[in-house]
C-alpha positions in Angstrom: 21.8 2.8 1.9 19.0 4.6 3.1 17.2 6.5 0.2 14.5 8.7 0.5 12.9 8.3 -2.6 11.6 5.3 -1.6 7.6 5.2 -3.0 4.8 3.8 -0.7 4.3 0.8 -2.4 8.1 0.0 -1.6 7.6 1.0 2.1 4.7 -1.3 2.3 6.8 -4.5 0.6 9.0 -3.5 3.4 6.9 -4.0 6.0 5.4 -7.1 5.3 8.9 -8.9 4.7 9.9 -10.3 7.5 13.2 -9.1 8.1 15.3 -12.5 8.6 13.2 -15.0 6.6 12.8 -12.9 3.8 9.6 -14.0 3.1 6.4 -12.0 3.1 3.8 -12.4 5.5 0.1 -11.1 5.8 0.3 -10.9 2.3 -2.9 -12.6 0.8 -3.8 -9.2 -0.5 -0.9 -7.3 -1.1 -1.1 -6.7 -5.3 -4.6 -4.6 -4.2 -2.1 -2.9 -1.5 0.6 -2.1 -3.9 -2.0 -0.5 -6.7 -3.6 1.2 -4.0 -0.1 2.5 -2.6 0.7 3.3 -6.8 -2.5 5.3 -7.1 -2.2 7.2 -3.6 2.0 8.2 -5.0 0.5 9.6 -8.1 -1.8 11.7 -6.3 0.9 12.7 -3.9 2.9 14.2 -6.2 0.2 15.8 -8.2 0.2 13.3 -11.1 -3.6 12.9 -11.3 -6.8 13.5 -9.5 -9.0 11.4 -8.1 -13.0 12.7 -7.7 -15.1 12.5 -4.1 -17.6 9.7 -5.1 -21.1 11.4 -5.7 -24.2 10.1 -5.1 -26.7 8.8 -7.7 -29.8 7.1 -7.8 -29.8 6.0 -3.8 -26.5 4.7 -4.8 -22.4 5.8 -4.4 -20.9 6.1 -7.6 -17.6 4.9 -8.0 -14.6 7.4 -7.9 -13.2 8.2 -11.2 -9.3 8.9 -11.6 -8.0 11.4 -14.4 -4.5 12.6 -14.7 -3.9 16.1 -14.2 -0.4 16.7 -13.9 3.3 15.8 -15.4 4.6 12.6 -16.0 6.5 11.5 -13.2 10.3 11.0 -13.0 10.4 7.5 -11.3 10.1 5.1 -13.8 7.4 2.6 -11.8 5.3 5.3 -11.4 5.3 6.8 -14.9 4.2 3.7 -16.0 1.3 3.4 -13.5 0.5 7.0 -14.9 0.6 5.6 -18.4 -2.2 3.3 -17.3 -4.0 6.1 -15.8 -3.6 8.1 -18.7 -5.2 5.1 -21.3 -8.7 6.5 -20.2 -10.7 7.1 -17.4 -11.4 4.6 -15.1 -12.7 4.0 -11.9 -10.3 4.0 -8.5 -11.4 0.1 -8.4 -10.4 -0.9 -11.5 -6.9 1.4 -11.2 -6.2 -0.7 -7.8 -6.3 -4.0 -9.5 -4.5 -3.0 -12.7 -1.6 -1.0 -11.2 -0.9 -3.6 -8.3 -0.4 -6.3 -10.8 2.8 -8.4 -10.9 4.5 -5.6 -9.3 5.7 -7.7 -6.4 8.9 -9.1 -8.0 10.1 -5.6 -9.5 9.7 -3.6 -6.6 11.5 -6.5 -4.5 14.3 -5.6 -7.1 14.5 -2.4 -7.1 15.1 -2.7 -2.9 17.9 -5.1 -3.5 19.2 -2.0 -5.9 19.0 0.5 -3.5 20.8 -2.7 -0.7 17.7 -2.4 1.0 17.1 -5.8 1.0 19.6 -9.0 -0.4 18.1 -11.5 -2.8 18.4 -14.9 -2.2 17.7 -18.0 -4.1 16.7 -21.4 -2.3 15.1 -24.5 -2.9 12.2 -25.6 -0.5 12.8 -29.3 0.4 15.8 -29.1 -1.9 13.6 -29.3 -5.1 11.6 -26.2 -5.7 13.5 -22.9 -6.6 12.2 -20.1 -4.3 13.6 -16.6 -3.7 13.6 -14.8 -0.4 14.4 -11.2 0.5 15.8 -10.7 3.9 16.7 -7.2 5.2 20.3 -6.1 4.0 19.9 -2.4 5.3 17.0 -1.8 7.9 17.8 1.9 8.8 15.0 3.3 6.0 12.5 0.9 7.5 13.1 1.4 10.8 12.4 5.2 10.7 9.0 3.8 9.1 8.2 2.2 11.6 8.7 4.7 14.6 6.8 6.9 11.8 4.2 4.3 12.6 4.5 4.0 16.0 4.1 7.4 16.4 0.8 7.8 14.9 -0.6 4.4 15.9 0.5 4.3 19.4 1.3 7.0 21.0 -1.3 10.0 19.3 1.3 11.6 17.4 0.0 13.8 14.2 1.4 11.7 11.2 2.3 13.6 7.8 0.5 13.2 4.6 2.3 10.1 3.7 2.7 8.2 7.0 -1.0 8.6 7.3 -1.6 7.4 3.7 0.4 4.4 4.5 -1.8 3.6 7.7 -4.4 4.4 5.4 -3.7 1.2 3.3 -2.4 -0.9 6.2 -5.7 -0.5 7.5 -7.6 -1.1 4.5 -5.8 -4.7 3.9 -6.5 -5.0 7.7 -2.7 -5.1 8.9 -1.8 -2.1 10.6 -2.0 -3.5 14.3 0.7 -6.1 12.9 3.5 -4.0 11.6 3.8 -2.2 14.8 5.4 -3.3 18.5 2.3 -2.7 20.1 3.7 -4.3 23.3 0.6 -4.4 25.8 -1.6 -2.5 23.5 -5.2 -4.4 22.4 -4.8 -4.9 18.7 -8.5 -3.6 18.4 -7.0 -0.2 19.8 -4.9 -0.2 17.5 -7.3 -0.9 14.7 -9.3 1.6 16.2 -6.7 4.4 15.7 -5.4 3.4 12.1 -9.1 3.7 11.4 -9.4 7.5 13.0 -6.1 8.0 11.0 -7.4 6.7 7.8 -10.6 9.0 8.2 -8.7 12.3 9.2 -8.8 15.2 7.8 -5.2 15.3 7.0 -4.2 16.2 3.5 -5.5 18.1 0.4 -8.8 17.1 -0.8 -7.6 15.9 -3.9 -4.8 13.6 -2.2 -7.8 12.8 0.3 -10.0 11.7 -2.0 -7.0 9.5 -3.3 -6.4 7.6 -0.5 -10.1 6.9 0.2 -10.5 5.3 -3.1 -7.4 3.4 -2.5 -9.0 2.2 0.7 -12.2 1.8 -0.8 -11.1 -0.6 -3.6 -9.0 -2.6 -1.2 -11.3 -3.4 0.8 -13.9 -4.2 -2.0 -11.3 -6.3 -3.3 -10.2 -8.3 -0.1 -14.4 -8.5 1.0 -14.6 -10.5 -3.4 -11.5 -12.9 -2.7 -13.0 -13.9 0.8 -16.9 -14.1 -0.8 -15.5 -16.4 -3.6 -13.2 -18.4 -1.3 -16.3 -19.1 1.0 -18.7 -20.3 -2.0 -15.5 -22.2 -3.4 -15.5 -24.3 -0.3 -19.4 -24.6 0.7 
């Protein structure tokens, strides 16, 4: 079943499963990924507006988040929009409440759709563990030439591929989720970062996905800090 309606946050559980294991890899950040991916959806689809950060005092203010528009049809996303709509907050704070304990539900709602097949296991025949191996990789393939388009061979993404580079790069894992074959991974970090910075959508949708970025990487930059001091 391949079905278009698929959000970003979906595509990007997608591409971090591995497809036989089940199991998701390069995901030490992924929550900050999937509110980022929430947040970036919402703008998308004209569901709320997201300021350019202004300068104040020497300093970058953070960017604040309003909504603007109707409440969205799909039921994940009108309940990120009901946290958007509790008050106004900054992209930061949206990133890390939307992409909370989301994993499992969106994981669901691909087995739903026979995206993916859930499977329960125990690890050393003790511990109860679920994995989520591909049961229909057509949708995700076509993501991935998406990607391969844009990150290897200079093609002009849309509004949503480039989004989801955008976040890819900001959880530093774009040069991963692509065949790169001979390709440098810095090259291709270097591209998912010209991507990420182009001047591709509506400012509104632009300013979005730059928050998104923005608050990932803030987010990933606090884990590492704290793991550091943890273990000095």
């Amino acid at each position: 079943m391949d079905d278009p309606r698929t959000l970003i946050a979906e595509d990007l559980l997608l591409l971090l499963l591995d497809d036989d294991s089940g199991r998701l890899t390069n995901a030490t950040y992924l929550d900050s990924g999937l509110g980022g991916a929430f947040l970036v959806d919402l703008a998308l689809g004209g569901h709320v507006d997201v300021d350019e950060p202004e300068k104040k005092w020497g300093f970058t203010q953070a960017a604040r988040v309003r909504v603007t528009g109707s409440l969205p049809g799909d039921p994940a996303l009108r309940a990120a929009y009901d946290t958007v709509a509790e008050k106004e907050r900054t992209a930061q704070d949206l990133v890390g409440r939307l992409g909370r304990k989301q994993r499992d539900p969106l994981l669901e709602r691909l087995a739903g759709r026979g995206l993916v097949e859930r499977r329960e296991d125990r690890v050393l025949g003790l511990f109860p563990t679920t994995r989520w191996p591909a049961a229909d990789a057509r949708h995700e393939t076509r993501v991935r030439q998406q990607l391969d388009s844009a990150l290897l061979r200079g093609g002009t993404p849309d509004a949503r591929t480039a989004a989801l580079v955008a976040l890819l790069h900001g959880l530093g894992v774009a040069h991963r989720v692509v065949d790169r074959g001979d390709v440098p991974a810095g090259e291709v970090r270097k591209r998912a970062k010209q991507v990420a910075e182009g001047d591709w959508a509506a400012q509104g949708f632009a300013n979005a996905v730059a928050a998104a970025q923005a608050a990932m990487v803030a987010a990933v930059v606090a884990t590492t800090a704290a793991t550091t001091a943890s273990s000095g």
